[in-house]
KEKE-143977 format. One line per field, with one value per residue (C-alpha): residue number from 0; z, y, x. Coordinates in steps of 0.5 Angstrom, whole numbers. Layout:
N
i c(NUM:...)
w c(Z:...)
v c(Y:...)
u c(X:...)
This chain:
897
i c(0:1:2:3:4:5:6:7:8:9:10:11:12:13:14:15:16:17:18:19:20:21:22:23:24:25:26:27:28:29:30:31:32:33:34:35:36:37:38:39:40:41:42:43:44:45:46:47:48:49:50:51:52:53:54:55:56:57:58:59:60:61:62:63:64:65:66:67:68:69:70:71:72:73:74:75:76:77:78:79:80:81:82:83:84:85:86:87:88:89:90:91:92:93:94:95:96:97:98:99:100:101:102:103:104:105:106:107:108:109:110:111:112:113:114:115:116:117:118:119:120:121:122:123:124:125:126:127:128:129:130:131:132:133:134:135:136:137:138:139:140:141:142:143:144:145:146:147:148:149:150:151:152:153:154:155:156:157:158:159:160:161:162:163:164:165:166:167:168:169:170:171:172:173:174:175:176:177:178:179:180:181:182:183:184:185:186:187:188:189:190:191:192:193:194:195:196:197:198:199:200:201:202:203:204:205:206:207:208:209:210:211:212:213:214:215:216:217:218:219:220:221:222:223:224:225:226:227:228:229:230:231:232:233:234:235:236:237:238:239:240:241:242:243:244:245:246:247:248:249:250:251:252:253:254:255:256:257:258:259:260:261:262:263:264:265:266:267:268:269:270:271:272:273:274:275:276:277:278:279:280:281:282:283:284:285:286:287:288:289:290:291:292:293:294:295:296:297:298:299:300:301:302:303:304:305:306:307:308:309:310:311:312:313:314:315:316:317:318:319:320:321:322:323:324:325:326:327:328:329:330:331:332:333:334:335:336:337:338:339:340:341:342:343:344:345:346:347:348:349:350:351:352:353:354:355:356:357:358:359:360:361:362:363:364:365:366:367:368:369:370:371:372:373:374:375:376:377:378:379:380:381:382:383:384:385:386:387:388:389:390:391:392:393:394:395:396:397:398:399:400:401:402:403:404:405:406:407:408:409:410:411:412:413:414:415:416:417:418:419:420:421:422:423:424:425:426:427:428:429:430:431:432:433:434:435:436:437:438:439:440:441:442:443:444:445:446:447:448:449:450:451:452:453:454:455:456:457:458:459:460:461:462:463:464:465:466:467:468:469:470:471:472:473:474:475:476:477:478:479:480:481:482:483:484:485:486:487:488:489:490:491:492:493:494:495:496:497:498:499:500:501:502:503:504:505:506:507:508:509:510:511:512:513:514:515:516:517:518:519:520:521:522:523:524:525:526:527:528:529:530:531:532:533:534:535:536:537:538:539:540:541:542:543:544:545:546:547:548:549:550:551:552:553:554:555:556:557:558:559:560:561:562:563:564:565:566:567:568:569:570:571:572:573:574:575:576:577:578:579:580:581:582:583:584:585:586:587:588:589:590:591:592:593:594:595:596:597:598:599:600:601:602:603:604:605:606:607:608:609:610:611:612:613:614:615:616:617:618:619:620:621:622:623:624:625:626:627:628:629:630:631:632:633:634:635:636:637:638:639:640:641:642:643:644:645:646:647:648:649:650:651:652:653:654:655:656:657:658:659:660:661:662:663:664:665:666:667:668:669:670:671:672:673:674:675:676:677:678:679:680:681:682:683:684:685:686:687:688:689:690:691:692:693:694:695:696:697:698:699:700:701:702:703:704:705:706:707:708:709:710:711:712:713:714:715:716:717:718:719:720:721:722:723:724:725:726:727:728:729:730:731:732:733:734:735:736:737:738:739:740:741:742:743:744:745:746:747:748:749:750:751:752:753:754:755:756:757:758:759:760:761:762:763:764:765:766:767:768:769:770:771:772:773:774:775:776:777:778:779:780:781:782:783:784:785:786:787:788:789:790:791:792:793:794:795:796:797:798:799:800:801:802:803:804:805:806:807:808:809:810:811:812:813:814:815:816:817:818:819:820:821:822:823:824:825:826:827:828:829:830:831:832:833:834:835:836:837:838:839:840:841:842:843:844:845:846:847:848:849:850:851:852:853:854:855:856:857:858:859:860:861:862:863:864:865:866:867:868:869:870:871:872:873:874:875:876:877:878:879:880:881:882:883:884:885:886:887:888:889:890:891:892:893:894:895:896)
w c(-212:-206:-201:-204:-205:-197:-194:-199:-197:-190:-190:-194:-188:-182:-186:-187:-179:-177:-181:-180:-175:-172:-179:-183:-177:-176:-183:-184:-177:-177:-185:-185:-179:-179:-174:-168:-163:-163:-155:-154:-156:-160:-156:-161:-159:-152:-152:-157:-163:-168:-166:-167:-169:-161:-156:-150:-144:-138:-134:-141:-142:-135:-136:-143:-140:-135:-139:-143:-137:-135:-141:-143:-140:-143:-140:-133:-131:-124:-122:-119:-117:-117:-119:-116:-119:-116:-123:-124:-126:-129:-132:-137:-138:-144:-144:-145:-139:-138:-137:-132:-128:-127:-127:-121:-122:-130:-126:-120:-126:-131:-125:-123:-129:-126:-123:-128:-123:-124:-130:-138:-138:-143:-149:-146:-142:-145:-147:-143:-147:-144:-149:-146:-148:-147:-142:-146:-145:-151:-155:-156:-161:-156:-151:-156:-160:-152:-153:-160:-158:-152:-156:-162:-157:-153:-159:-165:-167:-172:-170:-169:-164:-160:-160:-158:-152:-150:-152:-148:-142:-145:-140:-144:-140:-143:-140:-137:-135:-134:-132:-138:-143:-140:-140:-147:-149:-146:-149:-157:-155:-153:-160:-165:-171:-174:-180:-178:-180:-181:-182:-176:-174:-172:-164:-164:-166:-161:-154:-149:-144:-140:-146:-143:-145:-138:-131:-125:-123:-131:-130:-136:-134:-139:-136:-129:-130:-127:-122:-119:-117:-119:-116:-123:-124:-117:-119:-126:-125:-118:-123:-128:-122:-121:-128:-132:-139:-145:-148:-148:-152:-151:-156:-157:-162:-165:-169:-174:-181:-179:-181:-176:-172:-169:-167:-168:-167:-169:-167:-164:-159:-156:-148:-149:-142:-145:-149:-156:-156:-153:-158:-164:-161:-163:-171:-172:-168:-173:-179:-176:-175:-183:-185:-183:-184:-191:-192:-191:-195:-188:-189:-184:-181:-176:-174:-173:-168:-162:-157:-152:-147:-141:-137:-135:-141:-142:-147:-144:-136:-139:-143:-136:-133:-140:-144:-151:-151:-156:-157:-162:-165:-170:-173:-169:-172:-165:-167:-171:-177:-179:-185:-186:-191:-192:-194:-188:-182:-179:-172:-175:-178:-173:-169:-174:-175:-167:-168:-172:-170:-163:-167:-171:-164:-161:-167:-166:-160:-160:-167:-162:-156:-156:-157:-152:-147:-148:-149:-143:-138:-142:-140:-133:-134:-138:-131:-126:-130:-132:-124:-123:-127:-126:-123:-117:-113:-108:-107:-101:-98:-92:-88:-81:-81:-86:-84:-88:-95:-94:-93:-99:-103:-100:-102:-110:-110:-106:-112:-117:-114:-113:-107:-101:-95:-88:-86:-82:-79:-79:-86:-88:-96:-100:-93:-93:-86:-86:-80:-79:-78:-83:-88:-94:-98:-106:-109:-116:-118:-117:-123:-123:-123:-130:-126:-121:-126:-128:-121:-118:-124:-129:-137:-141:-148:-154:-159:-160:-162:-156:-155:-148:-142:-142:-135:-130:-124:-118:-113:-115:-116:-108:-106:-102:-99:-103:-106:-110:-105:-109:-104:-102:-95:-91:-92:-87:-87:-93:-93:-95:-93:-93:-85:-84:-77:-72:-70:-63:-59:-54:-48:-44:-43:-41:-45:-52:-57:-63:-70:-73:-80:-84:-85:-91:-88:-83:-88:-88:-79:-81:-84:-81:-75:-78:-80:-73:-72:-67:-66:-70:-70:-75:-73:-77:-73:-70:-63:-59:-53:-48:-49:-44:-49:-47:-52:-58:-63:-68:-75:-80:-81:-74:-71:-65:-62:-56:-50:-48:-52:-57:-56:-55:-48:-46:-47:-54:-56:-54:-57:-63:-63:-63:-68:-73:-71:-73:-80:-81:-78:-75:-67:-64:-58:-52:-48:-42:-41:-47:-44:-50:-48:-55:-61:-60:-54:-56:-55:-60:-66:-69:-69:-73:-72:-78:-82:-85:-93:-98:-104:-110:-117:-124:-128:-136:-143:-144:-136:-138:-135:-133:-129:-126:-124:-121:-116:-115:-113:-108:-104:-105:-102:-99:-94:-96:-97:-100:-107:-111:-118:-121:-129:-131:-134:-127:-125:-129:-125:-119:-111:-109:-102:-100:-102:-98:-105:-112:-116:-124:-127:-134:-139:-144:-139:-145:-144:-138:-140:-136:-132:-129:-128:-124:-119:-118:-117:-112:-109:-108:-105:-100:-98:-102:-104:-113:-115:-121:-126:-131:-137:-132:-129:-135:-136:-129:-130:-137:-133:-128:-122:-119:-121:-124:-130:-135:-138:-145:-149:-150:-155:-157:-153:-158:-156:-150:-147:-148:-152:-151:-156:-162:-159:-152:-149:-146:-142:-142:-136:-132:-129:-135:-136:-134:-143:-145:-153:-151:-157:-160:-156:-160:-162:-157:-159:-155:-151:-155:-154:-155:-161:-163:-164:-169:-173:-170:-175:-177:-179:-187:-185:-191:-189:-188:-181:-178:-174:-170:-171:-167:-162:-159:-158:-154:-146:-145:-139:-136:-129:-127:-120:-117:-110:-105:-100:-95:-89:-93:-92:-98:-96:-90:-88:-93:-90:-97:-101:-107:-110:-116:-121:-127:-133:-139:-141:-144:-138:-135:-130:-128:-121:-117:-115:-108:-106:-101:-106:-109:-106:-112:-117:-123:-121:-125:-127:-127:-132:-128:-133:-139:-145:-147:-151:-149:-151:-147:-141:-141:-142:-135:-132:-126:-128:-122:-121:-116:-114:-108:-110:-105:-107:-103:-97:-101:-104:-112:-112:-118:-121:-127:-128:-125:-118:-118:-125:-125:-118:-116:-115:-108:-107:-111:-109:-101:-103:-107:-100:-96:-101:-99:-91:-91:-97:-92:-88:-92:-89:-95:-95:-89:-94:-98:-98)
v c(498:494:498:499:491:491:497:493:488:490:494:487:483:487:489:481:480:486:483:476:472:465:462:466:463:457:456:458:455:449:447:441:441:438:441:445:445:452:453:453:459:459:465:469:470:470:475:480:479:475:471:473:479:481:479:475:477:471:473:473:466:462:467:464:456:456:458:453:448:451:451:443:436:434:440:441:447:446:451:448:454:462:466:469:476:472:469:463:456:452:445:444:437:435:428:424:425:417:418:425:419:414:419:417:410:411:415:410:404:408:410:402:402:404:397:392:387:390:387:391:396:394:396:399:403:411:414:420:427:433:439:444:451:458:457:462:468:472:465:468:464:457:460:462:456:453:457:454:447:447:450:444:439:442:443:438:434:429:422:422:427:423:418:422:423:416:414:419:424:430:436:442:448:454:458:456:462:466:472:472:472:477:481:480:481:488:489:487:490:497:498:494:499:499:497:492:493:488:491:487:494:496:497:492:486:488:488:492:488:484:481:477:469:469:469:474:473:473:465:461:456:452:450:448:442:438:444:446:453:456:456:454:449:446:446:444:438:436:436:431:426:426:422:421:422:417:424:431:436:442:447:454:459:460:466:469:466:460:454:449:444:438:432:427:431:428:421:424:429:423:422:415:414:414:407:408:405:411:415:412:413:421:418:415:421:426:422:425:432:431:429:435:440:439:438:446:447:449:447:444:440:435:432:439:444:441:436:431:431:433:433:440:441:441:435:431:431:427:422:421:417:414:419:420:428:433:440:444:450:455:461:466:473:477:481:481:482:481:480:475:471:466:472:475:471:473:471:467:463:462:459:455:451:450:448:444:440:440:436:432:429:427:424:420:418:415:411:409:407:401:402:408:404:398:403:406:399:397:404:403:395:398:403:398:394:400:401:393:393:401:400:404:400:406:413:416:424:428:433:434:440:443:440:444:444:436:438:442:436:431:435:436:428:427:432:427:422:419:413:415:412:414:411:405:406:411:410:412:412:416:419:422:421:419:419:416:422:427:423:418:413:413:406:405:399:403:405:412:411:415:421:419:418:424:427:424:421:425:425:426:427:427:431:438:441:442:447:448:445:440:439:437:433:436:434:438:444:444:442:437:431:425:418:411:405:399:397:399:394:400:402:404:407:410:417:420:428:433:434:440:440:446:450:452:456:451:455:462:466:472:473:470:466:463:459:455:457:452:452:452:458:461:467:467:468:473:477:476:478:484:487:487:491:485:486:480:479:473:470:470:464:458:457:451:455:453:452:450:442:442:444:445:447:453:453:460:465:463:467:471:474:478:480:486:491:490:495:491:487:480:477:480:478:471:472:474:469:464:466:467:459:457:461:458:452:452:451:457:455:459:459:461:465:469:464:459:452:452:458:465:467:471:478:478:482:476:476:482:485:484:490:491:490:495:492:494:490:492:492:494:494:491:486:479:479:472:473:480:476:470:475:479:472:469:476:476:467:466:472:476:482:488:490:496:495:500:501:502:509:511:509:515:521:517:517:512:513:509:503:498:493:494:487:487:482:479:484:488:496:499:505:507:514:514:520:514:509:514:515:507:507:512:509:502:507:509:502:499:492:491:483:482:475:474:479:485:481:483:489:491:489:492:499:498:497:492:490:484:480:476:470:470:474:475:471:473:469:463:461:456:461:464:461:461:467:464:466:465:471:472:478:479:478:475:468:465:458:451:449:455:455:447:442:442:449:455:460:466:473:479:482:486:492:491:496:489:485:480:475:469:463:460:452:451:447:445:449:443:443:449:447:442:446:452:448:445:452:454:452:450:450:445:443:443:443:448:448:453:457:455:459:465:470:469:461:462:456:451:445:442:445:441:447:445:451:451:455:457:463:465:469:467:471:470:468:474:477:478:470:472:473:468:466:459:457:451:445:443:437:441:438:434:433:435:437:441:440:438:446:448:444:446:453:453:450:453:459:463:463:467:473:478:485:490:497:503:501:498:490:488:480:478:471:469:466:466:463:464:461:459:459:452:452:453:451:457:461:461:464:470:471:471:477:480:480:479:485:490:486:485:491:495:490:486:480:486:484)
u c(33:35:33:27:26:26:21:16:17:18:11:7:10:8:0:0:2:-4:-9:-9:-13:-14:-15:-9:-4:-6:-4:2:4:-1:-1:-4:-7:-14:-21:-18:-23:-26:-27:-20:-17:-11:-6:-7:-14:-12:-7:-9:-3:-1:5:11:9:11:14:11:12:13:6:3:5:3:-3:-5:-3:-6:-13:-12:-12:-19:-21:-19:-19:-12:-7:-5:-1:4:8:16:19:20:27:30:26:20:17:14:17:11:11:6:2:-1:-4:-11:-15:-16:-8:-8:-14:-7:-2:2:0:4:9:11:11:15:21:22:25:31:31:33:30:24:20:19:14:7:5:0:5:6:12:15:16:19:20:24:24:29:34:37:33:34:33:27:23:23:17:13:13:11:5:3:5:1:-6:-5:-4:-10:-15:-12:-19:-15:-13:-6:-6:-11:-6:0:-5:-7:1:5:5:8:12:13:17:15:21:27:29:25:27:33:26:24:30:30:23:23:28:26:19:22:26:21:19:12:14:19:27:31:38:42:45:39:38:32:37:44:42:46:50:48:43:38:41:43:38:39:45:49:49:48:43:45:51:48:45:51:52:45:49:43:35:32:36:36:27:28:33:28:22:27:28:20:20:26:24:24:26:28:29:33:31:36:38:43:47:42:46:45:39:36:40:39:43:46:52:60:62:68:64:59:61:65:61:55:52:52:45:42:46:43:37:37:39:32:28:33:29:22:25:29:21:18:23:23:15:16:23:27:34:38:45:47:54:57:59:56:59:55:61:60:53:53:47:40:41:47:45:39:43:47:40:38:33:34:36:38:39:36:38:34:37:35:32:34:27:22:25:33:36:41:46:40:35:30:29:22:20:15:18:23:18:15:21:21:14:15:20:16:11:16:19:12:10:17:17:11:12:18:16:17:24:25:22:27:34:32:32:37:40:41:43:48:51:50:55:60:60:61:67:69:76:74:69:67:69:70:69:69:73:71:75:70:62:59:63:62:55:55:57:53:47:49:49:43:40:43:40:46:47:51:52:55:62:61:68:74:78:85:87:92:95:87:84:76:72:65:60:63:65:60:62:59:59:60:55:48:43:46:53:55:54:58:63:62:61:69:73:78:76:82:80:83:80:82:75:70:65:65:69:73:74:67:69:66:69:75:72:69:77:74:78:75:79:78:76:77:71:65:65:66:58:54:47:44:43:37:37:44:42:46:49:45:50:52:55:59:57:59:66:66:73:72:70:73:71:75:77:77:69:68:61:65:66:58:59:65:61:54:59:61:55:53:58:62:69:72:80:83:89:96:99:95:94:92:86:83:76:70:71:78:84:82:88:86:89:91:85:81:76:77:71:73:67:71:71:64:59:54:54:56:50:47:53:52:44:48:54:47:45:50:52:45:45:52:51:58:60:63:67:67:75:76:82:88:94:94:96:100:102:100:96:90:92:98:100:98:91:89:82:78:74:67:69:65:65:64:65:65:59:57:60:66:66:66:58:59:64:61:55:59:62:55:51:57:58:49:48:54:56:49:53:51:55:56:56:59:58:65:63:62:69:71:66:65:69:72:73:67:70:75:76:73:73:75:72:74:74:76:78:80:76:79:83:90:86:82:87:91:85:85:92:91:85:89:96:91:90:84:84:84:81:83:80:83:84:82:90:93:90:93:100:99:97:103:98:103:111:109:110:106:108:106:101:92:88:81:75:73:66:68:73:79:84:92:96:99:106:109:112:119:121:128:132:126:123:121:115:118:120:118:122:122:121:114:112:109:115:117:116:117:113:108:109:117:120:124:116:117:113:113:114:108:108:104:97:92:86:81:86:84:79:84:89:87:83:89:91:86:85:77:77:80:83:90:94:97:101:99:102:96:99:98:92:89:89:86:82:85:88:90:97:93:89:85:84:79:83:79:83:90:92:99:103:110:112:113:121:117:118:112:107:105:100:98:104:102:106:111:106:100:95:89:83:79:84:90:95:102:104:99:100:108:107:102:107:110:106:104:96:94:100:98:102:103:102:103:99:94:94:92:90:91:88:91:84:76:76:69:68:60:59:61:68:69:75:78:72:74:80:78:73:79:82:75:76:85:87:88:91:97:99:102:108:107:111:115:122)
């Protein structure tokens, strides 16, 4: 009889979809909507189907916005950016025509509300509004409730739209991913069934991997507003300076049995930095969403499962510049149909809730833009006065052995509208050297300084229960020289533009040239160099050479480029050499003879020629896509290689000969058969290069890859990251973790494949504590410290011993017996930022983070956890791209005892 019910049920909803027309749907989306003007098409007669009978493609939806903006005088459609599939970013805007006359004017009064000096906006003043659709791809309903949104504020007759129109300036951002939502709407439009079926099973509801939440490259675009790693966010968040919002909306989807979601969230998970006004802010505008929704019977719930922490989200980043922002979050239907423990979820009625919310939070915004205009000069009055009394007055940065990391940096705060200032004169803090002209200065007191909060200082947090990362300052992540002044006195210039340096070759040799390593882009010349099939050997010693400048003293992983013995002539190598200097924006110093004024001379064993890496990553179900993808656009934007993705299936049928190193992303490779384990051991025997992240590390120890040990077991993935297994892990006769079994630590068991395995003995808890309980095991991505061997090939380039290293995984390895190993080892004191419990934080200590094991002639790297984690930790990226270039270098055993 069920099932019965359902295909009944199934072909009434899908003939009712067919059938209906512009009136049918304006009802159910618009019920109480009065005239809608008839010369504007609604996108249903636009497109040519019921919405949320299909998906809308991405050209579909800037094809149907921008009629709109032919056909009215309230809508103006511009276009941002593109991705990196060469779609269109577009930003829609909704206002009255009399506002669209006096845009700038509206937009330059409303930015000096960024100066408390500067008088209150009038009541005459417009409320600023940005609804932001889809950064997740396949949370498909948000686009296409933009499409509805737009149409209603575009052909609504009735008095209160007229005033949302006069009152505000409305920015709707159709798709902030586009290439996700592409991805995603093929795939729902491919395996759509007429009539619908809604088993969950079914094919039209489980996407194949990558899915489409994420953009080009695998990266989740909602963790990027704070890292701008990717060219959607750098757009999007451009455009977000351009007027700084009263409010912005973030809407998403979330899992299919869920109901609606909107902000408040938690107490406990509110960023203690952010004003407590603003939050309350989001209390009164949920009081207009809570109308709404229950006007047309939708459930809801706030105060639960979100956090507001950190500025990495599309509904944080804004709170840190003073707009009222907030995630909302419906059930998704993944198709057009899906049963669900609430009974079906159509795709119409997801994008129902979204449009209507959409409407609930013009109507508050409007009502309350008196208030949301003062809360956000309040705002600002409230950052300069944090920054006043901030302990440290100004901070410091700067390395002028690494001018382009330094750049890379100084660009992240100039897109944050961050203050910056060059060095008036050569400084000393903390032991650290600065020196005018490669170094800047961030005051505290200006009006955007919670983000340089943010950007430079530690969070040590309390709670156990997070949804994401805990750890977020940058500045550790780029591994760049910085420190706390207690004054900004030292302040030249400000700094208005990143003005990369040119780059240049220092004059003619015919012997040789040489790059310093410690650039952070001098991986991007080695490769460029490579390619270009130029002889480049990298130096195991340093050396002091004689240059055309003087003697110039070359650290660990120089670059020496010999004249003799290229297949190309001295003079297309310098054309080449000029070349590759502008386009990494590095100098390249021409030396006069091989007799080195101090350490090696150039024609030493110890400086290796360096050869061409053929790379290949692993890709497809089971791979951590993320991670996959993060490996994929760093070989792509930094060094501009080629990669092989391999789908891990082809591992099994496939040669691989043509490979010099093969990187294992996080993941599950239980798949792979002994057979094909065996073809990789012998591919790495026979002198490859195997990179391992996180659970691709286990894995391979687990395999017997390498004779190395972990330190303790795997958890399951929870939703933020990986969390720590609940026993700790003892191998009998080997090294074990600082306090492992200590007081207060979980309890040891055997390794799990161990006959002896025993249960660990489990603490009784109440149930209602669960949720703490099983948060302080986990580590979310928090930042700890590890001592690095910086002379070390896979280190090449580092100056600093002090490597900080994001950990959001329960992979630990234990130090190597090879005492040449390890490369990175968690100091004894490891914890720096965000949260991890005490047990955690003892358990990570003195663990090895990154071991290089030999293996017949060949080299496994493995990383206890991801050094290319969401594209923007330089300072462990840098080290995987040395492993890269340097694998093979190892020597089979070069460090073997």
């Amino acid at each position: 009889m069920k099932k019965f019910t359902i295909k009944t049920w199934q072909l009434l909803l899908f003939t009712l979809l067919a059938a209906q027309g512009a009136f049918a749907q304006n009802s159910y989306f618009f019920p109480k909507a009065g005239a809608l003007d008839s010369k504007i098409p609604s996108p249903e007669q636009f497109l040519g189907y019921p919405i949320g009978s299909f998906y809308t493609r991405h050209e579909q939806v800037v094809a149907y916005l921008r009629e709109l903006a032919r056909v009215s005088d309230r809508v103006h459609v511009q276009t941002i950016g593109r991705t990196y599939e060469q779609r269109e970013q577009v930003i829609v805007t909704v206002t009255a025509p009399a506002n669209f006359s006096r845009l700038e004017q509206i937009r330059q009064e409303h930015l000096s509300q960024l100066d408390p000096a500067k008088p209150a906006l009038g009541s005459t003043a417009p409320v600023i509004i940005h609804l932001g659709y889809g950064v997740h791809g396949n949370e498909t309903s948000s686009t296409e409730v933009s499409l509805l949104t737009a149409y209603y504020l575009a052909a609504s007759q009735d008095a209160e739209t007229q005033q949302w129109l006069n009152e505000s300036v409305i920015f709707i951002d159709p798709s902030l991913n586009p290439d996700g939502r592409d991805r995603a709407a093929n795939w729902h439009n491919a395996f759509h069934s007429f009539p619908p079926v809604g088993d969950p099973l079914d094919k039209e509801h489980q996407e194949a991997w990558p899915a489409g939440r994420t953009n080009h490259y695998y990266t989740d675009l909602n963790r990027d507003w704070l890292n701008l790693v990717q060219v959607e966010s750098r757009n999007r968040v451009a455009f977000f300076h351009q007027w700084y919002p009263n409010v912005q909306i973030d809407f998403h989807e979330q899992g299919t049995n869920a109901t609606y979601y909107f902000e408040p969230t938690p107490q406990r998970h509110n960023s203690p930095v952010i004003p407590q006004f603003l939050y309350d802010y989001s209390t009164i505008l949920a009081k207009y969403n809570a109308k709404a929704l229950d006007d047309i019977g939708s459930f809801y719930f706030t105060k639960e499962n979100y956090d507001n922490l950190s500025p990495i989200y599309g509904s944080t980043y804004p709170k840190f510049f003073g707009s009222v922002a907030a995630t909302y979050e419906q059930a998704s239907s993944r198709g057009v149909l899906q049963e669900s423990s609430n009974g079906p979820v159509t795709f119409a009625f997801t994008i129902r809730n979204h449009l209507t919310t959409s409407l609930s939070t013009i109507r508050g915004a409007v009502a309350e833009k008196a208030g949301l205009l003062k809360v956000q000069k309040d705002f600002f009055r409230y950052a300069l006065e944090q920054g006043r009394k901030n302990a440290a007055k100004a901070y410091v940065f700067g390395d002028s052995r690494d001018v382009t990391l330094t750049k890379k940096f100084l660009s992240l705060l100039l897109q944050h509208h961050v203050k910056v200032y060059e060095l008036s004169d050569n400084t000393t803090q903390d032991g650290k050297r600065f020196e005018k002209g490669s170094a800047y200065i961030v005051p505290a007191e200006q009006p955007n300084f919670l983000i340089v909060h943010s950007l430079f200082e530690e969070n040590f947090l309390k709670d156990s229960v997070y949804y994401d990362n805990t750890g977020w300052s940058v500045i550790h992540a780029y591994g760049l020289q910085y420190a706390k002044l207690a004054s900004s006195g030292n302040k030249g210039g400000e700094v208005t533009a990143e003005n990369l340096p040119a780059g240049t070759v220092e004059g003619t040799s015919g012997y040789a040239y040489v790059i310093d390593y410690n650039e952070y882009n001098a991986s991007r010349a080695l490769y460029y160099l490579l390619d270009k099939n130029i002889l480049v050997k990298t130096a195991f010693k340093p050396f002091t050479a004689v240059t055309a400048k003087g003697n110039h003293a070359y650290g660990y992983g120089s670059l020496v480029i010999p004249v003799a013995g290229q297949t190309v002539s001295p003079d297309s190598l310098l054309r080449i050499l000029q070349a590759v200097a502008a386009d990494a924006h590095i100098s390249i110093a021409p030396v006069t003879t091989g007799f080195s004024a101090a350490g090696v001379d150039l024609g030493s064993s110890n400086i290796h020629a360096v050869k061409k890496p053929e790379v290949a990553v692993a890709f497809g179900q089971g791979v951590t896509s993320s991670e996959a993808g993060q490996v994929w656009f760093l070989l792509n934007q930094q060094l501009n290689l080629p990669v092989s993705k391999l789908d891990i299936a082809a591992f099994q049928r496939a040669s691989l000969k043509r490979y010099t190193v093969i990187v294992l992303p996080g993941g599950n490779y239980s798949a792979w058969d002994k057979a094909t384990v065996e073809k990789l051991r012998d591919w790495v025997n026979d002198g490859g290069t195997l990179i391992t992240f996180q659970t691709a590390t286990a894995w391979a120890v687990k395999q017997d890859l390498v004779q190395e040990k972990l330190a303790e077991t795997e958890a399951p993935r929870n939703r933020g990251g990986s969390g720590l297994g609940q026993a700790a892990e003892s191998v009998p006769g080997a090294r074990t973790v600082a306090n492992a079994g200590a007081a207060g630590a979980l309890p040891v068991t055997k390794r799990s494949s161990d006959s002896n395995a025993v249960r660990p003995v489990s603490a009784r808890l109440d149930y209602a504590e669960r949720e703490d309980a099983e948060g302080a095991r986990r580590i979310n991505g928090a930042i700890f410290r590890a001592d690095l061997d910086t002379t070390h090939p896979i280190a090449f380039g580092v100056n600093s011993r002090n490597l900080y290293i994001n950990k959001n995984g329960s992979v630990l390895l234990l130090p190597s017996t090879n005492k040449y190993a390890t490369v990175a080892q968690y100091n004894s004191k490891p914890f720096v930022n965000g949260y991890s419990s005490k047990e955690n934080i003892s358990r990570v200590a003195n663990s090895a983070a990154i071991i290089a094991a030999s293996s017949g002639d060949g080299e496994v790297i493995l990383f206890a956890d991801d050094p290319t984690y969401r594209g923007y930790w330089l300072g462990t990226s840098r080290l995987f791209l040395n492993a890269v270039f340097f694998g093979n270098l190892l020597g089979g055993g070069r460090y073997a005892q």
